[in-house]
Wavefront OBJ file of the C-alpha trace (Angstrom):
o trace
v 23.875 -65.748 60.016
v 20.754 -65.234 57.675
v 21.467 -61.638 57.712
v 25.087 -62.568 56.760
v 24.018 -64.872 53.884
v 21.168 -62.134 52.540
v 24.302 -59.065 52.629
v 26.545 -61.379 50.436
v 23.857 -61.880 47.719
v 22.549 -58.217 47.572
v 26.192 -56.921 47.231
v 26.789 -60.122 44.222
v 23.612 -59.345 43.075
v 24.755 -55.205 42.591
v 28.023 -56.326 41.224
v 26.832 -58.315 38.372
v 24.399 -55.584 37.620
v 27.180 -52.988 37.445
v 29.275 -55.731 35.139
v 26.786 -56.213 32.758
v 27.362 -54.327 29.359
v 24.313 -51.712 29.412
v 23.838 -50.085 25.678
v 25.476 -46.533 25.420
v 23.278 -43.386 25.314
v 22.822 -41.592 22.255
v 24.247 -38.354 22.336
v 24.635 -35.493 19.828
v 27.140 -34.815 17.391
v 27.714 -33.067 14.370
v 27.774 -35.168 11.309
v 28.354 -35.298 7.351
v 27.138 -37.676 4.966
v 28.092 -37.639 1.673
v 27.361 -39.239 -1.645
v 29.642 -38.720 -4.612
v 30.418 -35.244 -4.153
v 27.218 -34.506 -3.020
v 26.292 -33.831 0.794
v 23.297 -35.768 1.708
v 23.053 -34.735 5.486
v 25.061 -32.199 7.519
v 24.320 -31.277 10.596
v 22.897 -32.638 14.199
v 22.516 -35.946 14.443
v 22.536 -38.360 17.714
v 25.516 -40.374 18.306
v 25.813 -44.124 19.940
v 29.038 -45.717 20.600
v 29.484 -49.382 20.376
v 32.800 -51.716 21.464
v 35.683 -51.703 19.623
v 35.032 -47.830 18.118
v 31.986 -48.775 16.293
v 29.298 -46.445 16.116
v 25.532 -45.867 14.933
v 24.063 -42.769 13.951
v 19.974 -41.654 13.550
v 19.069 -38.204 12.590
v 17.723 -35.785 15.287
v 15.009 -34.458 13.123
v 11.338 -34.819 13.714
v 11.248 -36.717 10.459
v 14.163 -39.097 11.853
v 15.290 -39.624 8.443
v 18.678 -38.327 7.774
v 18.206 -38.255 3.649
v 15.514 -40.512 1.116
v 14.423 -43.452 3.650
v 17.446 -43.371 4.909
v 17.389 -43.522 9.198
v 20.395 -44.703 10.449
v 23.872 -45.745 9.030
v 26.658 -47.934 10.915
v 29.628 -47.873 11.140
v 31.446 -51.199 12.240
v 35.139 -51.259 12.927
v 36.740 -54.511 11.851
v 40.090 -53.812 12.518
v 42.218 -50.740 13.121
v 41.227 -47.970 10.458
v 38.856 -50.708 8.453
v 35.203 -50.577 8.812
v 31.942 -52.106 7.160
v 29.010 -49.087 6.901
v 25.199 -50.075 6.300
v 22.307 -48.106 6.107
v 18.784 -49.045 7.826
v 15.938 -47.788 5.961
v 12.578 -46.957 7.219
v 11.167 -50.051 5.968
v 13.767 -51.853 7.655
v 16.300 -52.752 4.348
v 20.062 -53.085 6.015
v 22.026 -51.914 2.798
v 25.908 -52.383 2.870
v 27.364 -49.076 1.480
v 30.995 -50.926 1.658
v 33.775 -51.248 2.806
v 35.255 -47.677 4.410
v 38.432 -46.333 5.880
v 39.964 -44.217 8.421
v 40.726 -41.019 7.316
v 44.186 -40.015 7.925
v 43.360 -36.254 8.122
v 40.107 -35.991 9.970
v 40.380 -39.231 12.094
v 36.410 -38.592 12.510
v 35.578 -39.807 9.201
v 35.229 -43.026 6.995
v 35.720 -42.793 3.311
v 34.421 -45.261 1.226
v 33.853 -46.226 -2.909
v 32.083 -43.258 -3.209
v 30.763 -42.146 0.105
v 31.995 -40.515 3.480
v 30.542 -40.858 7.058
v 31.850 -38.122 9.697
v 31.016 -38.010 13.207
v 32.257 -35.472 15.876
l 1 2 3 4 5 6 7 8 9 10 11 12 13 14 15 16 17 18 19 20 21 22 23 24 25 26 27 28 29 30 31 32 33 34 35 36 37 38 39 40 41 42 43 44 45 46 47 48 49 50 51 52 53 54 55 56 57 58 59 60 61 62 63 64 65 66 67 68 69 70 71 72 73 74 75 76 77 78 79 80 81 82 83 84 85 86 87 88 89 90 91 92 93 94 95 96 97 98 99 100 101 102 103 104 105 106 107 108 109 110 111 112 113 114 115 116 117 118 119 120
């Protein structure tokens, strides 16, 4: 019976664990940040999903700074093809770039007043 009793909680036990939301790896991607018409970063960056198509992006350079202080922007989808995008800066100011959305022709990018974050 104990041996019973000890199987059913190691086996509840495992399935919580597997049911509990773990953060998503960062993996690489290419990306493009721009800035007015100006590109600010192109290239290799790494890549974390969140729920509900949101995403985070950090630079994969030694400096970890994808342009100025600049080391990670966000992109947060609010509802289909609207987003809010921030940027962290190495002394930890969250700056809200604005509003963005979805492009309709490269469905990896969010256009905003006056900047565009791609990820693929």
């Amino acid at each position: 019976m104990r041996t019973r009793f000890f199987a059913l909680i190691v086996v509840s036990l495992t399935l919580l664990a597997a049911s509990i939301h773990t953060p998503a790896m960062a993996r690489n991607a290419k990306c493009l940040i721009t800035s007015g018409n100006s590109t600010q970063f192109r290239g290799v960056c790494d890549f974390r999903a969140e729920p509900n198509g949101s995403f985070s992006l950090t630079s994969a350079k030694k400096s970890g700074r994808f342009f100025g202080d600049v080391m990670m922007v966000s992109v947060t989808v609010l509802s289909k093809n609207r987003a809010d995008v921030r940027g962290l800066t190495k002394m930890g100011i969250n700056s809200r770039w604005g509003s963005a959305k979805r492009s309709g022709k490269n469905r990896a990018c969010w256009l905003g007043n006056g900047f565009k974050v791609c990820a693929w």
